[in-house]
C-alpha positions as MATLAB code, in Angstrom:
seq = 'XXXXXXXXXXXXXXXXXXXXXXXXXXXXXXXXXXXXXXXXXXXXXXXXXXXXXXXXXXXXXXXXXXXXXXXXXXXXXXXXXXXXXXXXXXXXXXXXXXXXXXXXXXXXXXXXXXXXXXXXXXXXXXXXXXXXXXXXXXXXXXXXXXXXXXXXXXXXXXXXXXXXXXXXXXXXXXXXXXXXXXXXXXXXXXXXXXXXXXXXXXXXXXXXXXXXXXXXXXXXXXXXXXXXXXXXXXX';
ca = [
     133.090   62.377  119.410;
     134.531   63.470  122.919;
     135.101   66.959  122.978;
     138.445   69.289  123.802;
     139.231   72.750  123.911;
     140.416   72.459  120.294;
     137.450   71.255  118.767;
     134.765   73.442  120.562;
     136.744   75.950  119.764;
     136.734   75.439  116.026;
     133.012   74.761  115.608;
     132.407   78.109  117.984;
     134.570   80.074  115.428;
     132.678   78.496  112.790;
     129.070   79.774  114.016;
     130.471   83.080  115.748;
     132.535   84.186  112.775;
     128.998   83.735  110.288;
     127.514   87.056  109.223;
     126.299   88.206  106.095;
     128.886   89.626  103.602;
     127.453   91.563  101.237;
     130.867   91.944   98.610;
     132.710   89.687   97.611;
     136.231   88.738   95.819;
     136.155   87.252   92.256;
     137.784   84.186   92.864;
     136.605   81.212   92.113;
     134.836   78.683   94.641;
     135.407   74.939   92.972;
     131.802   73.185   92.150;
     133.458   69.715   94.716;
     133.573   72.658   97.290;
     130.137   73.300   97.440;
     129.219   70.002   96.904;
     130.729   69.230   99.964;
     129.583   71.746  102.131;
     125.690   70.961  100.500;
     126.626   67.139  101.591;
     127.701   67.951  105.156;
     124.607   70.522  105.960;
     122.263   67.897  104.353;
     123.004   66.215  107.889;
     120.578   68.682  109.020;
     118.141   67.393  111.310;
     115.189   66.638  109.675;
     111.679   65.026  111.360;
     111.581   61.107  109.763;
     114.144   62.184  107.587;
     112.312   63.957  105.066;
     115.118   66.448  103.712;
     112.821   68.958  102.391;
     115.046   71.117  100.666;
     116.568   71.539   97.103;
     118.796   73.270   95.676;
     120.326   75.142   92.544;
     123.604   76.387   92.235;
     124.023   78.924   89.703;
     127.487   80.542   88.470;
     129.211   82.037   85.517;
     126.246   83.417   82.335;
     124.121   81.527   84.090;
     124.039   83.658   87.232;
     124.960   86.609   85.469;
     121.922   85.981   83.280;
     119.685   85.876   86.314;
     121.145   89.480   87.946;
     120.417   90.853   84.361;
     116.489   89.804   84.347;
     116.107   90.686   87.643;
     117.704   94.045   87.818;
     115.754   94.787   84.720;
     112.542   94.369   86.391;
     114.107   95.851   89.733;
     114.740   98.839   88.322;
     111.860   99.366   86.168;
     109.141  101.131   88.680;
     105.994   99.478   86.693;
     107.632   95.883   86.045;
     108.377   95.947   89.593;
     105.498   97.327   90.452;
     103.987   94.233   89.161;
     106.009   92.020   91.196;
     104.983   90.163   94.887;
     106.219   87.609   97.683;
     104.532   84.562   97.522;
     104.168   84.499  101.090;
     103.941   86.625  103.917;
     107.652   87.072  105.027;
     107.722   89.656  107.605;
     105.319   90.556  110.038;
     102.340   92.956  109.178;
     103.693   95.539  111.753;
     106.725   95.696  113.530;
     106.733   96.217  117.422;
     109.939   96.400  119.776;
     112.520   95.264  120.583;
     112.040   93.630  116.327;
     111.560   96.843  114.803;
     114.317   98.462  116.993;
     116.915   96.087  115.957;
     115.947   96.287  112.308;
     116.302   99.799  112.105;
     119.295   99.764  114.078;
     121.423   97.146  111.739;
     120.128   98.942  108.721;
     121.038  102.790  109.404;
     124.873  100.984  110.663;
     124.831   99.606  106.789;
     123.773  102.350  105.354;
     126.090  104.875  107.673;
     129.787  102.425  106.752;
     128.554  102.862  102.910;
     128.260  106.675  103.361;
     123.963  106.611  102.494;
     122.129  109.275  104.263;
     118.731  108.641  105.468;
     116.126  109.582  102.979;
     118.611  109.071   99.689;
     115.863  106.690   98.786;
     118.393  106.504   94.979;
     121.255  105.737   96.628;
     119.511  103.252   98.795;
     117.239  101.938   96.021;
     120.883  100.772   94.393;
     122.546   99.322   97.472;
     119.757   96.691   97.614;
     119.624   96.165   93.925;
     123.445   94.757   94.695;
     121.546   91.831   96.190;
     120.614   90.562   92.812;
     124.113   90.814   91.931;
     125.358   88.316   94.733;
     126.930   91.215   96.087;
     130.134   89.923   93.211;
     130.146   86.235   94.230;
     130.725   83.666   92.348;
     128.473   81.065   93.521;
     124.563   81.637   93.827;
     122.444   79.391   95.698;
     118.644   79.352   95.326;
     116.846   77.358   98.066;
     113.047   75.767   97.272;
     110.569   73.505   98.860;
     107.554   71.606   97.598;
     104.350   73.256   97.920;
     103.234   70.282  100.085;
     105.563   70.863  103.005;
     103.852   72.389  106.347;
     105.602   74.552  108.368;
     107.721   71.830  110.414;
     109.387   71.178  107.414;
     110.276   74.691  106.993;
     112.290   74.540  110.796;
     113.607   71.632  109.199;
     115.049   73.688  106.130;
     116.119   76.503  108.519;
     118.646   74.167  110.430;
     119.642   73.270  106.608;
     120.451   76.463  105.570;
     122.609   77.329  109.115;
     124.360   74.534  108.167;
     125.428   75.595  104.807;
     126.597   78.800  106.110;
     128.273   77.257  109.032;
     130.125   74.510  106.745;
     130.767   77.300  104.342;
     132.802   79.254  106.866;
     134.678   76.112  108.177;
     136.203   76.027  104.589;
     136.587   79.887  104.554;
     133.908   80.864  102.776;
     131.382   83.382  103.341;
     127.747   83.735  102.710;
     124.790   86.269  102.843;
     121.376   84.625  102.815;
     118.576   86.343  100.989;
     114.902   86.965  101.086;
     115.279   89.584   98.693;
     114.709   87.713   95.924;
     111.574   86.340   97.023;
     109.702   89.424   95.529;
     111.331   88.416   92.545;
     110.424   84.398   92.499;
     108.824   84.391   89.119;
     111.951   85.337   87.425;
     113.519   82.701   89.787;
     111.851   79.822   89.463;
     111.888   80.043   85.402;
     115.395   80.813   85.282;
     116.240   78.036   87.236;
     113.052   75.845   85.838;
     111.996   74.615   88.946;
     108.669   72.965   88.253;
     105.430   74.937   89.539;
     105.205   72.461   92.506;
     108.076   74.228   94.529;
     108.269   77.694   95.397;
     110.949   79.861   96.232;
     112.532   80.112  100.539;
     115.325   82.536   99.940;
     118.418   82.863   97.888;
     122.058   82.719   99.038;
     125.720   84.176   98.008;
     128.668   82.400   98.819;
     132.321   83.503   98.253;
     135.554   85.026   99.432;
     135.255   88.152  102.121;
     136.203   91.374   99.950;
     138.187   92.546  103.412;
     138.725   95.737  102.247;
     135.159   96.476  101.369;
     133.425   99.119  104.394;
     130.096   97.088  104.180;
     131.752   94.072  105.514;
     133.001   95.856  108.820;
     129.436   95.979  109.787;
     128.846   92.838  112.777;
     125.598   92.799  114.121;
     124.835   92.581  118.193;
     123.554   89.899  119.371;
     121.772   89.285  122.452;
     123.364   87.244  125.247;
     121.505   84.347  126.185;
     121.063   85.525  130.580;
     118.538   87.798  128.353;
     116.475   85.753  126.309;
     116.555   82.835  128.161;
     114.729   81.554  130.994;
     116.178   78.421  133.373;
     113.717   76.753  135.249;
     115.345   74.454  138.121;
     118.374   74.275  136.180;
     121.361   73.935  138.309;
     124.361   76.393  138.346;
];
């Protein structure tokens, strides 16, 4: 495909325009939507073309069904006391500039949705909205076999970007969630996945609710003349 100003422009708006919306509108996303989008990322790259990743798509009672179990453990201090990650997800302590943006991203959240720091209730519901899909109608739960070694996990990474990325191209929106990794047992029965895959993350997808104040929030980003080093690379 030779490129012009038209098309670079689209596929920039396409990754650019990406964040994570966390409320959505009602309407409807058609199942040959999302198969389509799930078609084009699955032209992820993948090393000798093992597509690691899988997929279940979950909407009406049967997504509802899943917020219900999960929120009932969420909000129940000794079930969820009882619940753990499978895996190490975040780092064991936070140093700068990580912890700096984290905290930064999170207190701009919590300040559009009016949550003080220290409301620990009010804050303790704004995350339980995660395992509501934030109101979308289309949840997406992402797992890998057991086997897979952590190349195969870049591999699913460039996946999931891709789903996002086709998602917007038709409109859409998405949030993509580790919350629900704490949560996998309930997940991976709900969904019966068999006990040789475990859970990567979870995903909304949906309509932008516009007029919701979460959804002003757009992260920074840093530019690349930071984070990048050119050696003998021509201007």
């Amino acid at each position: 495909m030779l490129p012009t100003p038209e098309s670079i422009a689209t596929v920039d708006a396409a990754i650019t325009s990406r964040r994570a919306v966390r409320a959505f509108l009602p309407t409807q996303v058609p199942r040959r939507t999302v198969e389509e989008i799930l078609d084009v990322a699955s032209r992820a790259p993948s090393g000798t073309n093992i597509q690691p990743w899988k997929v279940y798509v979950l909407g009406g009672e049967a997504k509802a069904s899943l917020s219900r179990k999960i929120l009932d453990v969420y909000n129940d201090p000794a079930a969820l006391a009882q619940q753990s990650e499978e895996f190490q997800n975040h780092p064991t302590e936070w140093v700068s500039p990580y912890i700096d943006r984290r905290r930064k991203v999170g207190w701009e959240m919590y300040n559009l949705i009016g949550i003080a720091k220290g409301d620990a209730a009010k804050m303790h519901e704004q995350r339980g909205r995660n395992y509501e899909f934030f109101d979308a109608p289309v949840a997406l739960m992402f797992t890998i076999d057991r086997i897979m070694a952590p190349a195969s996990w870049l591999d699913y990474g460039m996946f999931l970007q891709n789903v996002m990325v086709a998602a917007r191209a038709r409109g859409l929106h998405t949030c993509p969630q580790g919350a629900f990794l704490k949560f996998h047992r309930v997940v991976m029965e709900h969904i019966g996945a068999p006990s040789e895959e475990m859970l990567l993350c979870g995903m909304s997808m949906g309509f932008e609710d516009t007029g919701a104040p979460v959804n002003a929030l757009v992260s920074e980003r840093t530019p690349a003349a930071k984070f990048a080093r050119f050696i003998e690379v021509p201007e």
